[in-house]
N, C-alpha and C positions, 0 to 999 in steps of 0.2 A: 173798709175793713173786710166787708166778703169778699170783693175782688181780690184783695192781696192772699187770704186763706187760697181761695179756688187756685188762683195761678201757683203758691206753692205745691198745692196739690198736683196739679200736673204736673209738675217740676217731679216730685217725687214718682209720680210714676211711672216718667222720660227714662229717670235713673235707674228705678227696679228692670225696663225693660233692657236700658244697655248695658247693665250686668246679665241678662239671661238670656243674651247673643253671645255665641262658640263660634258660628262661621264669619266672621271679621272680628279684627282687633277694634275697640272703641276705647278712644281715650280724648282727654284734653290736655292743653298744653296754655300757661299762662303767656304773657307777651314777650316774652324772652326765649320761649320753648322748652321751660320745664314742666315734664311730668306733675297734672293735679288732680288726674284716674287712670284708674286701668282696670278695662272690664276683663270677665274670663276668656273672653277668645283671644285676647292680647297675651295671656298668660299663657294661654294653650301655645300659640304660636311662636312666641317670644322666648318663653323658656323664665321669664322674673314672675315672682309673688308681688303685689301690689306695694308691699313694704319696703320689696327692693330694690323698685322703681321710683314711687312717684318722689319728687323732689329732686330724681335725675334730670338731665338735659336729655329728651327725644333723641338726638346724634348718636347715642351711644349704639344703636342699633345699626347705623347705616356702613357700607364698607370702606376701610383706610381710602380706599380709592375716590370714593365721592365725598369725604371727610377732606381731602385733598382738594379738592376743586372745589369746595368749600357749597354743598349741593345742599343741606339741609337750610342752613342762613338763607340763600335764594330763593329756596321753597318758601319759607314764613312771607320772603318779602313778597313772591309772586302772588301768595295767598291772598295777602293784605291790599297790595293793588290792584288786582282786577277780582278779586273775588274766589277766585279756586282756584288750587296748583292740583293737576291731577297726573300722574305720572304712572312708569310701570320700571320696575330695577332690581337688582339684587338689597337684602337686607340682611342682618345678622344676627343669632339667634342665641341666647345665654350662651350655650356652649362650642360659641365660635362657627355653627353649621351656616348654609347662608341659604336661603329659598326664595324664588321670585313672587316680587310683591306688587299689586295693584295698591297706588297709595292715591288718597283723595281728601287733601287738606282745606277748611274751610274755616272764614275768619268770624270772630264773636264780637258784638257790639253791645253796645248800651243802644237805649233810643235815642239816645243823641249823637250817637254815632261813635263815639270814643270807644276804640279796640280794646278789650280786654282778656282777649286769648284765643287761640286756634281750637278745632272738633278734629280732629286726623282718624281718619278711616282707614283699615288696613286687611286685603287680602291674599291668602296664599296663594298664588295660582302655580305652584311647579309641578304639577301636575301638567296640566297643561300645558306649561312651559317645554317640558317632556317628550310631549305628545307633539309641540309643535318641531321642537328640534327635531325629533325623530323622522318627523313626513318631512323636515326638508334634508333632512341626511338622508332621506330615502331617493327624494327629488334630484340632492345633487349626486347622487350616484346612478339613477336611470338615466339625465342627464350628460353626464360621461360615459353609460356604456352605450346610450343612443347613439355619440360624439364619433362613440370606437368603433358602433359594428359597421363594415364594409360590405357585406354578403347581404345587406338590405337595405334600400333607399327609405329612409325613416325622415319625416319633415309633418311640421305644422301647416295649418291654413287659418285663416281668420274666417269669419262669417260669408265672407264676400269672394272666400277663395284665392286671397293673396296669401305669398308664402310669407311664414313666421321663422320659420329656424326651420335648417336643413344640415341633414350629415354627411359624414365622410361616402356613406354608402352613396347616396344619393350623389353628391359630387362627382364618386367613380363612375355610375352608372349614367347619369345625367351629360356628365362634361360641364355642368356650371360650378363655379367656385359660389359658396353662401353669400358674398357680397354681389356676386353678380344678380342673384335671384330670391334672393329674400324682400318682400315686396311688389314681386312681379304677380301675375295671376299663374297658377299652375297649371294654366290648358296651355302653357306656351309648349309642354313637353309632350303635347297629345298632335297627332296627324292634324294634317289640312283637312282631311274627308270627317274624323271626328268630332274636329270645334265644329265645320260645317252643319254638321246632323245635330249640333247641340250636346253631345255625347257627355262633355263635362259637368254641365248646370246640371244633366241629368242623374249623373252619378253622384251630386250633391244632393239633390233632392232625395233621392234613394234612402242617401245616408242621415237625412235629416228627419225622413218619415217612416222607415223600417225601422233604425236603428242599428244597419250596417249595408256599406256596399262593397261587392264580393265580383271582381273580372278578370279576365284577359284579354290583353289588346296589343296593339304594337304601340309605340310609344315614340320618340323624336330627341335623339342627342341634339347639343350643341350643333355638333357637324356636319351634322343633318342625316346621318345615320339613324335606322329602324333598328329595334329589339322588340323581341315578345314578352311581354309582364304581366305576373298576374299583380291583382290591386283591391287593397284591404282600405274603404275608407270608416271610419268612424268617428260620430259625434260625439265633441265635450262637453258638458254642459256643468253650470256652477250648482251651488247648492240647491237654489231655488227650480232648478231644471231649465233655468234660458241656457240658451243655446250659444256658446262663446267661441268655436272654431269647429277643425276638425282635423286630428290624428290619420295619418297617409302612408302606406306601407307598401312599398312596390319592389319586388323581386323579376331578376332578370331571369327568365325560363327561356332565354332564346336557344342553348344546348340543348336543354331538353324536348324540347319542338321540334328542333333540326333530327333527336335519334327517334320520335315519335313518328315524323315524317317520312322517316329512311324504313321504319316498320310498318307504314302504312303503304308505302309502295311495294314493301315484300308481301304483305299481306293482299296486295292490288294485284301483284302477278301471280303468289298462287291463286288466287280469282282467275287469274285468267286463261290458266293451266288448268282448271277444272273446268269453265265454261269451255274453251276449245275442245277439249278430250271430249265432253259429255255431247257438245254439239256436235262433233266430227262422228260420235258413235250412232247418235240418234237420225243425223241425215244420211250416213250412211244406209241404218234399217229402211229407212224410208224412200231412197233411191233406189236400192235392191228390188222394193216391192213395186214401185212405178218402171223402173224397166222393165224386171221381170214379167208384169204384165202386160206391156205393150209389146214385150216380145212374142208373147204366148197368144196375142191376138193377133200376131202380124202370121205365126204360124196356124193358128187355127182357119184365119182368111183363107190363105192358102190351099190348105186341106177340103173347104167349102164348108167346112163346121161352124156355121156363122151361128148359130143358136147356142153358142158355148162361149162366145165374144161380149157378151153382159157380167158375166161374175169378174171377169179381168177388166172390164171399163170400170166395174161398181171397186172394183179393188184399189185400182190404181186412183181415181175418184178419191178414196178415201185415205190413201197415204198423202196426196197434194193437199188435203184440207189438214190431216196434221200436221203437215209440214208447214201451214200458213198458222195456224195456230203456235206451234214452235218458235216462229220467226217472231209472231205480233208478240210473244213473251218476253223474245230476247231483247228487242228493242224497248217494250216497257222498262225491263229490269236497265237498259242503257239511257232511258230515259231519250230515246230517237225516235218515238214511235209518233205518228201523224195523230194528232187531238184536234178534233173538235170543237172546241170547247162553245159552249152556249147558256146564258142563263138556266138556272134549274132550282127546283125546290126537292129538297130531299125528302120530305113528307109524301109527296107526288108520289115519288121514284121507290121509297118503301112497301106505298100502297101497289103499287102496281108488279111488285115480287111476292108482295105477301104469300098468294098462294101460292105460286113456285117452290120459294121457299120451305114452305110447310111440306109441301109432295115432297122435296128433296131428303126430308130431314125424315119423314117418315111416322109411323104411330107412338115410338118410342121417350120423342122427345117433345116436350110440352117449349112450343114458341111462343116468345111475346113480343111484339112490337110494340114502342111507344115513340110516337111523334112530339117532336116539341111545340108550344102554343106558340105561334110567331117565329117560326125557325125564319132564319136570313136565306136572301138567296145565294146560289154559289155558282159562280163561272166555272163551270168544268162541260168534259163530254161527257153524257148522259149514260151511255154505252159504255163503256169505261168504268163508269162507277157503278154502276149493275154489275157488271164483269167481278170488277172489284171483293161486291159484297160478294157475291154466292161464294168467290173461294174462300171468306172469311167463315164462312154459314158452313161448305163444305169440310172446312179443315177442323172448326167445332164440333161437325158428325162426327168425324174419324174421333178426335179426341173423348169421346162417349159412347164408347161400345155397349154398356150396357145401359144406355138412355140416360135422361135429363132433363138441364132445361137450358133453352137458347133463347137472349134477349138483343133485342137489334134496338138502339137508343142515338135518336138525335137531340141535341142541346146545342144552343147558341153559348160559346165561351167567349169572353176576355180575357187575352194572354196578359200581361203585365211585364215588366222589363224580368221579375225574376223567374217567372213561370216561362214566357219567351226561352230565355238561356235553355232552360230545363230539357225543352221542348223540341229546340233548334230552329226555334222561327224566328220570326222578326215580330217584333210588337203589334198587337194587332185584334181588331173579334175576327174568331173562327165557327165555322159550326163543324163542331164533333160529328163523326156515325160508331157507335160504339156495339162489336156484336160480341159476347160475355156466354160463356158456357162454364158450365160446373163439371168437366170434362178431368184430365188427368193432369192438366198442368205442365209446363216448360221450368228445367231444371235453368240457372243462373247460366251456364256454359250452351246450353239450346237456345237461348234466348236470344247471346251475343253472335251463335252462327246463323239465326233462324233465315234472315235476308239476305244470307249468302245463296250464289245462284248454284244450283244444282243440291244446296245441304238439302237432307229430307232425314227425315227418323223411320220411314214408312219403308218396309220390305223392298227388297230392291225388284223393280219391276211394277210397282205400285206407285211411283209417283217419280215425275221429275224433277222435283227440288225447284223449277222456280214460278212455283203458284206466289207465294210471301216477296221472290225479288222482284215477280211483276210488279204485285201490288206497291212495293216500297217505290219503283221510280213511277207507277203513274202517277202518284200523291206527291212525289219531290216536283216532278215535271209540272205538274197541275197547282203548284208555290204551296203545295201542304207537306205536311208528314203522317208517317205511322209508328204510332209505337206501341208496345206490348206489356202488359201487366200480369203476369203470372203467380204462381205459387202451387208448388207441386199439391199433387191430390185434394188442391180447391177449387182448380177453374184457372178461365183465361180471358183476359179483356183484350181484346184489337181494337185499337181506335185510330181510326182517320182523322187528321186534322185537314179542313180545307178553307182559305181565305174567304171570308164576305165577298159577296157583292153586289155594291149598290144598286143595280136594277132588277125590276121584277123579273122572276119568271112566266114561262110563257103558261096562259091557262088551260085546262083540260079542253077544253072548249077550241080554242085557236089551235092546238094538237093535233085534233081530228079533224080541224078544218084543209088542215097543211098536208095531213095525209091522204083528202081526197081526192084523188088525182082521177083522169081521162087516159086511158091506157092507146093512142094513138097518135103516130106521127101525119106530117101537111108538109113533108119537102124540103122541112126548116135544114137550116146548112149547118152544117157542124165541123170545125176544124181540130183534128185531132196532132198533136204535137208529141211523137216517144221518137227516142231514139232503136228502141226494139222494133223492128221489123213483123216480125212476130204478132208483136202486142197489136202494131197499126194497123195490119190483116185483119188479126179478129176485132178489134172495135169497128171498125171500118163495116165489116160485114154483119155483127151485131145490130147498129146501127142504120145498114143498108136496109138490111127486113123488116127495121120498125118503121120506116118512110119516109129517112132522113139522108140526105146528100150529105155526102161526105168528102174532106178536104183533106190529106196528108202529109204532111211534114215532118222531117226527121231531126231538126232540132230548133232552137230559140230564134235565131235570125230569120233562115226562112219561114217559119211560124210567122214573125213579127213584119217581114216584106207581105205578105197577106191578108196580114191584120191593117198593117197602112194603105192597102190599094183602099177601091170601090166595091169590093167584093161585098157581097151577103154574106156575115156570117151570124146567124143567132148564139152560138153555145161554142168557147173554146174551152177543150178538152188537152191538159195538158201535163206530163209528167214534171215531177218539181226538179230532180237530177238531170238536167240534159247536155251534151256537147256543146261548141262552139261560142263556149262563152258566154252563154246567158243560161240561168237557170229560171225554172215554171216561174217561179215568181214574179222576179225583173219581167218575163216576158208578158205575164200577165196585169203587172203595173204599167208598161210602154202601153200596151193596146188600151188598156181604161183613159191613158191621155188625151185617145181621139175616139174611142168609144168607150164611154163615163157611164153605160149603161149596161156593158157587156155582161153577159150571163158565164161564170167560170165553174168546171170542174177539174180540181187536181186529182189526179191518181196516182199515187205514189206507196211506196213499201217503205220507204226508208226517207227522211227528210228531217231538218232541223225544225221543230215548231215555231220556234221565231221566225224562218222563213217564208212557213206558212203563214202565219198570219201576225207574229208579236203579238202571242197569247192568244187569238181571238180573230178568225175569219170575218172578214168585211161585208158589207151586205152582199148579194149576190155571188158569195163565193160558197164552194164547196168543195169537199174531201168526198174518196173513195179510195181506201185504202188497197192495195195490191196483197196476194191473187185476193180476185172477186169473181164470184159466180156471173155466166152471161144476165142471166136475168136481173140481178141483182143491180147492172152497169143499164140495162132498158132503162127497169124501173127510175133509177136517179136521174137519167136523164130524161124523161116523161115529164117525171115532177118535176124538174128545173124548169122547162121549156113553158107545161102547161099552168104550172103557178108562176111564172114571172119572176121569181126569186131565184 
């Protein structure tokens, strides 16, 4: 008897609870499928009051249409044999309106299993229903204007990089029709030299860990035809944030390339109409004053006023050293200029300007140097990049007339694929030189002429415009960049970008060791290779008076039939441009084939660095750039001879 009390109990409070549910309809239905409740959400929804409902048949709600196909009958029976019919459909509401409905019909037993009616669960979802037509009428209308637009190659990828669906754009631009390349992987549309590098997996990656990838490249028709593209990838990913393809946007930029390029070669010739004018004007002055003086000493000889024949040597003297100055600019800024290059630590090479610097800059301006802890080494010429800084340090004087402050900062970077772009290098660690004044700042239009050769801002007669386009190609030349961060009346950052390099630099120590030299010749043979007559005179007799035998030839072959006899020679001495078909180089490779120990110096003004060395002089080689002071050409060869390198 208590059990049967407690179970009505519950029973009644099943009921109170499915009356004081609004968001589902709840009702029951006896074995037939007439109405024998109906709670308030049923009513809400429904549009009937309980009286004017139950004892109806359920059906009455559903549409002519599935009254037709007779859907309600199948529902009870689906119920009844497996247990639930659960469904989602239109249904209809007192006054005829119809809303989509989540239905979840479940069947009622005795304990002995005998049916005795349905529970029918009923929700409104049209709301939703709504919300979903809506995003796929959004869906199938991005879908066709995807389908339409032509002026962009618009296509899917899966995870893996296979295409999913591809448009018209893309067809035009591509040449594959969608059945040809839907499926395929999408690097079939990228160069040999791109898949090579990996270039694609890479522009997924990008796109799957930045959350966009942003290029231009050249790109591969069908036909096997090149275009220039820029290229928009981005990841899709579901609700949960997995990652499920990737959206691909490629536009053809090869017209605008082609009228970018036709501007950059007009902009390349007026470069080249200022540099020749500016050059023609300046060697002009400069020849004036080396005739002029050698005339004024050939008359004063003359006259026997020899004690008035020093201000004309000291003059003339001093227009040939501009004039080498001049040249070693121009070929910077062409990036032709004879390098060096040798292990270096930039910490080294700041400490040892520090005070330079400081003298240069004067009391006005408060310097700072800061080294970095563990800077990398960098292959560059040492001198060069000395060179480098002080016009960096120099042009931040000028920029702070009335004082400041001047910071010279080395840092070891990682470029990364988007910083690389940025930057104009190639992926990579660099170590920065960053020198930063609080000066007057470069307006947006000075910024983009600043590395043009001859531009200068400075008085005219004050400067010749190409300190900045030095500097730009010995950093391109040397596999770095520079570039500039300004902002008027805040200052200026210059910074050097220059590749790692994996070995050490040489120590203070080994430095001073190398510069210790024995300032004397022993007979040692020296074969000197120009084609200047001139030039072979004076080495020749340079040479002569430091105690060394000398050997003459006027180009690569003959050099090279001397190089093959029996002869002694310890040290060849060789110009890199020379006649007859072999240049310094080649002749300086043939001789190491039978003397693998030869001691080389190249003198050259003008030569391609790769010829010199592809990047990087060999052991026992060296450079001495042209014009070079006599003593200057002793000492290098002292030091060759008497260090064995």
């Amino acid at each position: 008897m208590a059990e049967s009390v407690h179970l009505s109990s519950a029973h009644d409070r099943f009921k109170l609870l499915v009356q004081s549910v609004t968001d589902y309809a709840i009702y029951m239905l006896d074995r037939e499928g007439i109405v024998t409740s109906w709670n308030p959400g049923a009513r809400r929804f429904k549009g009937y009051e309980a009286d004017e409902i139950i004892g109806q048949h359920f059906s009455r709600f559903y549409t002519p249409e599935d009254l037709e196909r007779n859907i309600p009958t199948l529902a009870l029976e689906t119920a009844e044999r497996v247990g639930r019919f659960e469904a989602e459909g239109w249904r209809v509401r007192k006054d005829g309106t119809r809303f989509w409905a989540n239905v979840v019909i479940d069947p009622i037993r005795q304990p002995d299993g005998t049916l005795v009616g349905f529970a029918k669960v009923t929700r409104d979802l049209s709301e939703r229903r709504a919300a979903e037509e809506k995003l796929r009428a959004s869906e199938e209308r991005f879908r066709l204007l995807v389908q339409s637009v032509s002026d962009y190659a618009i296509y899917m990828l899966d995870t893996d990089g296979l295409v999913s669906s591809w448009n018209a754009g893309a067809e035009r631009f591509m040449g594959y029709a969608a059945g040809e390349i839907i499926g395929q992987h999408f690097s079939r549309v990228y160069t040999q030299e791109d898949r090579g590098a990996g270039v694609p997996d890479a522009a997924l990656a990008a796109a799957r860990n930045e959350g966009r990838f942003e290029a231009e490249g050249w790109r591969v028709r069908k036909d096997g035809s090149r275009f220039w593209s820029s290229v928009i990838i981005d990841p899709i990913r579901n609700d949960a944030g997995e990652l499920v393809g990737f959206a691909k946007v490629t536009r053809d930029l090869t017209e605008r390339r082609e009228i970018e390029e036709q501007l950059r070669q007009a902009q390349k010739m007026e470069a080249v109409g200022q540099l020749t004018g500016g050059l023609a004007h300046d060697f002009n002055n400069l020849l004036t004053g080396i005739s002029g003086s050698l005339e004024m000493m050939q008359v004063r000889l003359a006259q026997g006023r020899t004690a008035e024949v020093d201000r004309y040597f000291i003059a003339a003297q001093g227009a040939v050293k501009r004039a080498a100055a001049l040249t070693h600019r121009l070929l910077a800024f062409s990036r032709r200029q004879t390098l060096d290059p040798r292990p270096a630590n930039v910490n080294h090479l700041l400490a040892g300007l520090d005070e330079l610097i400081r003298r240069t800059m004067g009391p006005a301006i408060d310097v700072e140097v800061v080294g970095a802890s563990g800077v990398w080494s960098i292959l560059v010429d040492a001198n060069q990049l000395e060179n480098a800084v002080l016009n960096l340090c120099i042009n931040a004087r000028d920029a702070m007339p009335d004082g400041g402050k001047l910071t010279i900062e080395a840092a070891n970077k990682w470029l990364d694929e988007r910083a690389a772009r940025q930057h104009d290098l190639p992926v990579g660690q660099y170590v920065s030189l960053c020198v930063t004044d609080t000066g007057t700042g470069m307006t947006p239009d000075v910024i983009a002429k600043a590395f043009d050769p001859f531009f200068t801002t400075k008085p005219l007669g004050e400067g010749t415009g190409l300190g900045l386009s030095m500097i730009y190609g010995f950093a391109r030349q040397s596999g770095g960049h520079v570039r500039i961060y300004s902002e008027v009346g805040q200052g200026t950052t210059m910074c050097l970008y220059l590749p790692r390099h994996t070995e050490d630099a040489a120590s203070d120590e080994e430095i001073e060791l190398q510069a210790d030299i024995v300032p004397a010749g022993d007979g040692e043979v020296v074969l000197v290779i120009d084609d200047e007559p001139t030039i072979r005179m004076l080495v020749a007799e340079i040479l002569g008076e430091s105690g060394y035998s000398v050997i003459e030839a006027p180009d690569g072959p003959t050099g090279l039939r001397v190089l093959e006899s029996n002869t002694r020679i310890d040290l060849l001495i060789t110009d890199v441009g020379l006649p007859g078909g072999m240049n310094g180089r080649q002749v300086a490779d043939a001789a190491r084939a039978t003397r693998p120990n030869l001691r080389i110096l190249f003198i050259t003004g003008y030569a391609e660095n790769a010829v010199i060395g592809r990047g990087r002089l060999e052991q026992g080689m060296h450079v001495l750039t042209k014009p070079f002071q006599v003593e200057a050409l002793a000492v290098k060869v002292r030091e060759i001879i008497e260090t064995g390198q």
